[in-house]
C-alpha positions in Angstrom: -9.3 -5.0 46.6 -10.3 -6.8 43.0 -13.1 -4.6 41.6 -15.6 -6.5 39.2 -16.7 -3.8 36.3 -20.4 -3.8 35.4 -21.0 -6.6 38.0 -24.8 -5.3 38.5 -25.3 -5.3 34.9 -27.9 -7.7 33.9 -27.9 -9.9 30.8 -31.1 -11.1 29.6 -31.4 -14.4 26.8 -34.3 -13.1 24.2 -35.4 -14.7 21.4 -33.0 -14.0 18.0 -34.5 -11.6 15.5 -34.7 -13.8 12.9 -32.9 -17.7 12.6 -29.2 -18.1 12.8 -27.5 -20.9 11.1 -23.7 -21.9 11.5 -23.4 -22.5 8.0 -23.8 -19.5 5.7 -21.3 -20.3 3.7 -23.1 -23.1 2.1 -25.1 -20.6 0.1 -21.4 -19.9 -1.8 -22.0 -23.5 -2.7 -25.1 -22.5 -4.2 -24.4 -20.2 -6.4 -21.4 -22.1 -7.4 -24.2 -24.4 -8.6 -26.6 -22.3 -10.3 -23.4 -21.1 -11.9 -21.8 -24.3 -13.4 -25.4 -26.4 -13.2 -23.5 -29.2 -11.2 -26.8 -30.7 -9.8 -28.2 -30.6 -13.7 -24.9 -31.6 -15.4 -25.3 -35.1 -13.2 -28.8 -35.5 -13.8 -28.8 -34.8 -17.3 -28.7 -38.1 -19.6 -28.1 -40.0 -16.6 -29.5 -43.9 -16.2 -32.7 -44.8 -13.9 -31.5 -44.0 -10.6 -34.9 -44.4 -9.1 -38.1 -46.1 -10.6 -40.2 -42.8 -9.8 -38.6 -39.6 -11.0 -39.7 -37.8 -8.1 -37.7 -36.0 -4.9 -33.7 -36.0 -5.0 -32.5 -37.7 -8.5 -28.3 -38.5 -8.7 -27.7 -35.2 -9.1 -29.2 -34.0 -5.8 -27.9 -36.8 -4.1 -24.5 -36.4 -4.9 -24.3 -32.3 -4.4 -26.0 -33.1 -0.9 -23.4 -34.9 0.6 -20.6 -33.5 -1.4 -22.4 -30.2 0.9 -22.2 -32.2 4.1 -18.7 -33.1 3.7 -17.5 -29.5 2.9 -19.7 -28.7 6.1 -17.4 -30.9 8.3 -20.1 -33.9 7.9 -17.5 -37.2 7.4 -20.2 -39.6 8.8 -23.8 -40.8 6.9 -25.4 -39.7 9.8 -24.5 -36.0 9.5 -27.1 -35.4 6.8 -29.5 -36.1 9.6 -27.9 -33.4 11.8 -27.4 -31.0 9.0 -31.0 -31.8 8.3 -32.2 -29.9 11.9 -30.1 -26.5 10.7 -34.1 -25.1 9.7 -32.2 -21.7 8.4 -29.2 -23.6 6.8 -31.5 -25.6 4.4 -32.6 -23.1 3.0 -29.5 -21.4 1.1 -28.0 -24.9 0.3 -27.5 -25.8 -3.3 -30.2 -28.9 -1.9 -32.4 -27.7 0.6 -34.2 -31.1 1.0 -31.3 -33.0 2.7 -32.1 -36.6 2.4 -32.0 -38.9 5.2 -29.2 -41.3 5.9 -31.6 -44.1 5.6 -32.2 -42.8 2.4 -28.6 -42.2 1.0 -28.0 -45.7 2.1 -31.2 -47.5 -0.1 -30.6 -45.0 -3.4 -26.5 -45.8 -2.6 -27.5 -49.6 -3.6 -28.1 -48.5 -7.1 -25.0 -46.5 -7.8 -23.6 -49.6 -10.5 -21.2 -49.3 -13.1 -23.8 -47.2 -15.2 -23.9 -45.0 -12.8 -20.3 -44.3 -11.9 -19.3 -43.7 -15.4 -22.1 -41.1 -16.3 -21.2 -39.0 -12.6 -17.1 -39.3 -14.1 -18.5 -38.1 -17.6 -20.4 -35.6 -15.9 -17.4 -34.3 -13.6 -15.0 -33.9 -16.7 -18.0 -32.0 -18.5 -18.0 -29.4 -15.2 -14.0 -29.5 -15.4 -14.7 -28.2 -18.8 -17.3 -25.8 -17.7 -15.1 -24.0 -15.0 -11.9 -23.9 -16.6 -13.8 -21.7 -19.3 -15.2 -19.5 -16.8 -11.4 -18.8 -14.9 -9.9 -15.6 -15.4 -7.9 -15.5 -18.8 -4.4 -15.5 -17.5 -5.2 -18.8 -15.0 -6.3 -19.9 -18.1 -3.2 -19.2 -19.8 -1.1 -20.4 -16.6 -2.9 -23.7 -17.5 -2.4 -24.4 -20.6 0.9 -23.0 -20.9 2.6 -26.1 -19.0 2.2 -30.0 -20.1 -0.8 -30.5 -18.2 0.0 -33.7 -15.7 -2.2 -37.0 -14.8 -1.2 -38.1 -11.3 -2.5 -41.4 -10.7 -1.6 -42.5 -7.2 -4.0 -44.7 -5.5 -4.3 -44.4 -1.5 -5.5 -47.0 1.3 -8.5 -46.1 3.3 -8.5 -48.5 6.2 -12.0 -49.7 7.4 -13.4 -52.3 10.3 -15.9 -54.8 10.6 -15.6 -58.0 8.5 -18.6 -57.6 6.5 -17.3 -54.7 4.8 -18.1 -55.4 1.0 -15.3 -55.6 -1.4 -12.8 -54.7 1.5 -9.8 -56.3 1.9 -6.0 -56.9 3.9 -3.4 -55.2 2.4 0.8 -55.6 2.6 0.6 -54.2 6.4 -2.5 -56.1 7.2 -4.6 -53.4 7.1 -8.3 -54.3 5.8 -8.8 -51.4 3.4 -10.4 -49.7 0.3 -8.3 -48.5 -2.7 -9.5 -45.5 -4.0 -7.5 -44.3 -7.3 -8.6 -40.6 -7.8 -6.7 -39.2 -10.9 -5.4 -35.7 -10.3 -4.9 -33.2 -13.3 -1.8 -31.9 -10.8 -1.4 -28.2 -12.2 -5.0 -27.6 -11.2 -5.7 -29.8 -8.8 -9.0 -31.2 -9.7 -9.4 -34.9 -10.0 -11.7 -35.5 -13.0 -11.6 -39.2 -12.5 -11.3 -42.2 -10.0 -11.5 -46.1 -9.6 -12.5 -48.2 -6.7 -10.8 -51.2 -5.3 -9.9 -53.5 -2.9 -7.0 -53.8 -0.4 -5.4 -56.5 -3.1 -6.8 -54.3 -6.0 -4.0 -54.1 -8.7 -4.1 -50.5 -10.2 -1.9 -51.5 -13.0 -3.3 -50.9 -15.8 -5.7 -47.9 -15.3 -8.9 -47.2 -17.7 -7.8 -45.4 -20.3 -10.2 -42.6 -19.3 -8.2 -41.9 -16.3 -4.7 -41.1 -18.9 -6.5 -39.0 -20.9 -9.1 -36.2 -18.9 -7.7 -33.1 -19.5 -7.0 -33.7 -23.4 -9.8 -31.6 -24.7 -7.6 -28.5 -23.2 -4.5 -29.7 -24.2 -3.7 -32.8 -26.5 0.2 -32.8 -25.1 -0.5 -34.8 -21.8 2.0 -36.8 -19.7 0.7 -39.5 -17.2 2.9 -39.5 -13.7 2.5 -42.2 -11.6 3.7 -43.7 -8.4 5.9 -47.2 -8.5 2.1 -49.0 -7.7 1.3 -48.4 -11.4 5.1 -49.6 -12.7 3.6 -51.5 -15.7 4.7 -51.6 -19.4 0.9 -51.7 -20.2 0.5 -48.4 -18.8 3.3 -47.0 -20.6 1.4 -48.3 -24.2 -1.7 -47.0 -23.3 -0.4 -43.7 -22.5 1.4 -43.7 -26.0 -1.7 -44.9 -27.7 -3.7 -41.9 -26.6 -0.7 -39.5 -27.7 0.1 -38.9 -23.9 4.0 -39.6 -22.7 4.8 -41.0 -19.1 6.8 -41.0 -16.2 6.5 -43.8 -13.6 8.2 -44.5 -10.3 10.3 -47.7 -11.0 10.4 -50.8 -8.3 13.4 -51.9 -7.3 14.9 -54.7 -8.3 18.0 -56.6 -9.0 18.4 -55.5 -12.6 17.6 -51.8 -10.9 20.7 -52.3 -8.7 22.9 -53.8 -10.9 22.5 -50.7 -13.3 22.8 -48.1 -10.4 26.1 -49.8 -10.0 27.2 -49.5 -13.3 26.7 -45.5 -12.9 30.0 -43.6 -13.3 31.1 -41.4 -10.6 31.1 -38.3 -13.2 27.6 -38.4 -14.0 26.1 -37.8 -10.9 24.7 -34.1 -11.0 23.5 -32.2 -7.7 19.8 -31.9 -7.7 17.6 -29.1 -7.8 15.8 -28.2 -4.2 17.5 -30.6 -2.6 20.3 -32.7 -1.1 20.8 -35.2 -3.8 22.3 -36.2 -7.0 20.4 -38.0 -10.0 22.1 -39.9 -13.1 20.6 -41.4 -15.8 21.2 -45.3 -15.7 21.0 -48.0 -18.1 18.2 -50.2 -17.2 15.0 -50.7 -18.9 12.5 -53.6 -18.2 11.7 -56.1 -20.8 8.7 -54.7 -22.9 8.8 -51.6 -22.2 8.2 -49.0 -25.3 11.3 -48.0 -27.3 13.1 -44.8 -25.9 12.0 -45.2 -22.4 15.2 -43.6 -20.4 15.6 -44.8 -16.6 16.6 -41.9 -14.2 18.4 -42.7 -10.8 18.7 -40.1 -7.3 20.9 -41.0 -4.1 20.4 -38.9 -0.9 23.4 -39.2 1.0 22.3 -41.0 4.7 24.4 -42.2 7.9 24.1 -44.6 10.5 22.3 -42.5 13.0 19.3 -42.6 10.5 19.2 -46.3 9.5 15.9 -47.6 11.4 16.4 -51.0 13.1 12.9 -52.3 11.7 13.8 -54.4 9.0 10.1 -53.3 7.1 11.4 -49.9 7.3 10.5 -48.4 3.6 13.9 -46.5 4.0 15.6 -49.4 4.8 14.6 -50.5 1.1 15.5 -47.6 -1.1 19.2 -48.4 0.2 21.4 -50.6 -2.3 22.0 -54.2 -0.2 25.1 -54.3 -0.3 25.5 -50.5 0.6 23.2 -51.4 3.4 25.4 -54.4 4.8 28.9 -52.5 4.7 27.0 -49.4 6.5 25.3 -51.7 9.2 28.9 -53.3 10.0 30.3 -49.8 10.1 33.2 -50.5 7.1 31.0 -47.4 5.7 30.1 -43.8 7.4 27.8 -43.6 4.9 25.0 -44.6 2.1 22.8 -43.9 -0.4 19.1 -44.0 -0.5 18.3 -44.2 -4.5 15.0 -43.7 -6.2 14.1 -44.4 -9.9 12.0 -43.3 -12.7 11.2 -45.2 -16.4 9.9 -42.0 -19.0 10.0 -41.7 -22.4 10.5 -37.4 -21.7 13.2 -36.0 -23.3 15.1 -33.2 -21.6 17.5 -33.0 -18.8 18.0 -35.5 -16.0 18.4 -32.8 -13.6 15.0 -31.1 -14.7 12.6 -34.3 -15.2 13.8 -35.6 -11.6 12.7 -32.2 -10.0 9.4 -32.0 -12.4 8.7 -35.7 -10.8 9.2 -35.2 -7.6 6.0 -32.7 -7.9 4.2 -35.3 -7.1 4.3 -34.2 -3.6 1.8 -31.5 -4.3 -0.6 -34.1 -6.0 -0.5 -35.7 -2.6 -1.3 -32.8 -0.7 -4.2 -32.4 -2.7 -5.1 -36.0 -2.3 -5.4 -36.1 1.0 -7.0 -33.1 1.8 -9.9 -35.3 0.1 -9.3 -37.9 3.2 -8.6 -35.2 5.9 -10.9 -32.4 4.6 -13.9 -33.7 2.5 -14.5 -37.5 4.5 -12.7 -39.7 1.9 -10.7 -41.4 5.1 -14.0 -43.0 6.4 -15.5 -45.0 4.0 -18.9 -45.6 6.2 -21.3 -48.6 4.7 -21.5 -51.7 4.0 -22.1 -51.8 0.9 -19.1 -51.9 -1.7 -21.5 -49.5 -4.0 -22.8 -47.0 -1.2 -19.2 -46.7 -0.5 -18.4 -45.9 -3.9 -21.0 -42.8 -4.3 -18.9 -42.1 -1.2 -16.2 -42.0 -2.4 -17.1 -39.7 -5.3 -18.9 -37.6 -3.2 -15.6 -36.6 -1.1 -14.2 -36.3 -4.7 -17.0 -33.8 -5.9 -16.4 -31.8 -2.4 -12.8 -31.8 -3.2 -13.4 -30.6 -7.2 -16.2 -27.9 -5.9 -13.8 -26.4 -3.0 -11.0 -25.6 -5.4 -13.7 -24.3 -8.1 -14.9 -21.9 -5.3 -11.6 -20.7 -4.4 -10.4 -20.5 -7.9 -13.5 -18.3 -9.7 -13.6 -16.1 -6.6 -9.2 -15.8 -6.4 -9.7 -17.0 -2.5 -6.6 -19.1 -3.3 -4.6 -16.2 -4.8 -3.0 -14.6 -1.7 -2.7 -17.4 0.5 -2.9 -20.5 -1.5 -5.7 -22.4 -1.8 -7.1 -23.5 1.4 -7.6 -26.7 2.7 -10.3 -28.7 5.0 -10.4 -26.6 8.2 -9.3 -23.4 6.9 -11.9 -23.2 4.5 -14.3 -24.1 6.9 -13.2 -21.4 8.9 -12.9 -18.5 6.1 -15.9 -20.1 3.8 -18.3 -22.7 4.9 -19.0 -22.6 8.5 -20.0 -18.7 8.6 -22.1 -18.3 10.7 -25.1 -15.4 10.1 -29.0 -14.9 10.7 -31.1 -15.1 8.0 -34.2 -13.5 7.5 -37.0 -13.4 4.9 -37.8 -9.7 3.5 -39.8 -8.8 0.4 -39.8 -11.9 -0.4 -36.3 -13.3 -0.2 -34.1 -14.4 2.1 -31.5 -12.1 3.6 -28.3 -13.2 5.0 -26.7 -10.9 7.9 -23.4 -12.0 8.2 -20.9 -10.8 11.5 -18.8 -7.5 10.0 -15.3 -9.3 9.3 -17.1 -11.9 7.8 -19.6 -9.5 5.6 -16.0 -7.4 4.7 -13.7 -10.3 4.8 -13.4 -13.2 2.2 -16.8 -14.3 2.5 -18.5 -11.6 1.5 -15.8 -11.1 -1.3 -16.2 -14.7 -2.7 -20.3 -13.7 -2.0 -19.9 -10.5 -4.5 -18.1 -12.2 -6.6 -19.7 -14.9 -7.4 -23.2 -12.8 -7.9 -20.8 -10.6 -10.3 -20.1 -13.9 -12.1 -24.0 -15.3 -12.3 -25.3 -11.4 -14.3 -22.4 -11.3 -16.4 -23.5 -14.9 -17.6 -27.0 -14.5 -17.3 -29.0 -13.8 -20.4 
């Protein structure tokens, strides 16, 4: 016989003492702000973002839904149900949520003056933080070459009367985003916005040169999108050297040819073997260097689909003996036009870094809302995007001036979330203030930790 313990017991639903709100962790954001005076830093100097300086200015705008996203918000009308969370509102960085409605009319006015004075802003609060991190992350920092990824992604959208949308090479009607990365940190201190058909090449200059107040010796890696000679001068002409993913081509192939057997060197963290090959593009800069890598392949992985992007990094008429079977085997090759002096071996495995940058990149699409882009209207769209930027920059501050990210690595989208964001806790008003009563492995675990430290932070630079 199945006994049933406590089956008599009775449970009775009461009324909480005091509201509970799923999102404590918001209130990190807070402090975050009154500690780096994000909201302020945006609306100081700005332009007219409204007529009537009263309620939300850019500033507020921005941090709100930069808030939402970090939430788990990815839509426009999530401020509205973030807006019901009574307790919530009240230990956000912006406790008067705006309305979508809202968001959408202010969203109109976000032009060209606006976007560059939020980018200056978010290099001055890159600034801010980096000042604030421990000494040796300091030190960690600008003890390398710091690195400006530029690699643009495609956010795919639907509806035709998307503004400023377009098809791009798979058919795909998209936006362009292209955030620029500073890759040893992982904060993106500035972006443009395009179209589907957008051609990234040439960047802004701004984009090469962000992280040159903390160090003047900056290199600018890119992906083949940006394989331009014109971003190679600008980079020289604001001191900064390059390194940029090559397309192929026939002069490409006909140099990889030309390669000696010797010179191949085995590859470091991986299965591969990189050369350096003699071909550099009419009008390129004097002392660019072209670098070469083969991975070894076989039949058994040659896709069928002739738009297979493997398919292309083979040599054509590697590809043609290996489909007949004269060949067991290939070589997929990859190239790369710097002016970096050093070792093949070691620029080819500092390149191929860019992996991480891409991480990083789309934790802004899967974690902070950057892979809906919801309006439309091309300029709502663009505050957008910025906004999922601004929730990417203010999640890796958080982790970074509280060491979150120290044992684990820093945390991405749903993990952080889980550990930071979406605490939940009851909050009640005493003396005065409001108290926030956390479950015990959250008030002991890394949010209370990141809570402490951050109040440690805002005395010690307190007057």
């Amino acid at each position: 016989m199945t006994r049933v313990a406590n089956k008599n017991r009775q449970v009775v639903l009461g009324k909480p003492d005091g509201r509970i709100t799923p999102r404590a962790g918001l209130h990190l954001v807070a402090k975050l702000d009154q500690l780096l005076g994000i909201t302020d830093t945006i609306d100081a100097g700005g332009p007219s973002f409204k007529q009537r300086k009263r309620g939300l200015m850019l500033g507020g705008v921005m941090v709100s839904l930069a808030e939402t996203m970090l939430a788990g918000g990815d839509f426009l009308c999530d401020l509205d149900h973030q807006r019901m969370d009574a307790a919530g509102l009240r230990l956000r960085a912006v406790p008067d949520v705006p309305a979508s409605t809202t968001v959408i009319g202010l969203g109109k006015r976000f032009d060209e003056l606006a976007r560059a004075h939020v980018e200056r802003a978010n290099v001055a609060l890159v600034k801010s933080t980096f000042a604030l991190l421990p000494e040796k992350r300091r030190i960690d920092l600008v003890g390398q070459r710091p690195t400006i990824e530029l690699d643009p992604t495609d956010t795919e959208v639907y509806g035709r009367n998307k503004e400023g949308s377009d098809f791009n090479y798979q058919g795909q009607r998209v936006y362009r985003p292209h955030p620029a990365v500073w890759a040893e940190a992982g904060w993106a201190p500035a972006a443009d916005f395009g179209s589907g058909r957008s051609d990234p090449r040439p960047p802004r200059p701004g984009l090469a040169c962000t992280t040159r107040w903390a160090c003047s010796d900056t290199i600018v890696r890119a992906d083949s999108g940006f394989f331009d000679a014109k971003l190679a001068i600008a980079a020289l002409s604001l001191s900064c050297d390059y390194a940029i993913a090559v397309k192929r081509s026939d002069a490409a192939w006909h140099a990889e040819r030309k390669i000696p057997a010797g010179d191949w060197q085995r590859a470091k963290g991986m299965d591969a073997e990189v050369a350096e090959c003699d071909y550099t593009p009419n009008g390129w800069p004097k002392g660019s260097r072209t670098l070469c890598r083969r991975v070894k392949v076989t039949p058994e992985t040659l896709s069928g689909d002739p738009r297979s992007r493997r398919r292309r990094t083979r040599d054509p008429d590697q590809l043609s003996l290996l489909a007949s079977g004269e060949v067991d085997h290939a070589y997929a090759y990859s190239f790369i036009i710097t002016n970096l002096e050093g070792s093949v071996v070691e620029v080819e495995t500092w390149f191929r870094q860019r992996a991480l940058v891409e991480e990083k990149i789309k934790d802004s699409k899967l974690g902070l809302a950057l892979r809906h882009i919801p309006s439309g209207y091309e300029s709502v769209n663009v505050m957008w995007m910025w906004a999922a930027l601004l929730g990417l920059n203010i999640s890796s501050w958080l982790q970074a001036l509280t060491g979150h990210d120290r044992t684990e690595g820093r945390a991405h989208g749903k993990r952080l979330r889980r550990e930071l964001v979406c605490v939940a806790a009851r909050v009640t008003r005493h003396a005065k203030r409001f108290e926030v009563h956390a479950a015990p492995e959250d008030h002991d675990g890394s949010f209370g930790e990141a809570w402490r430290t951050l109040d440690a932070l805002l005395a010690k630079v307190s007057p």
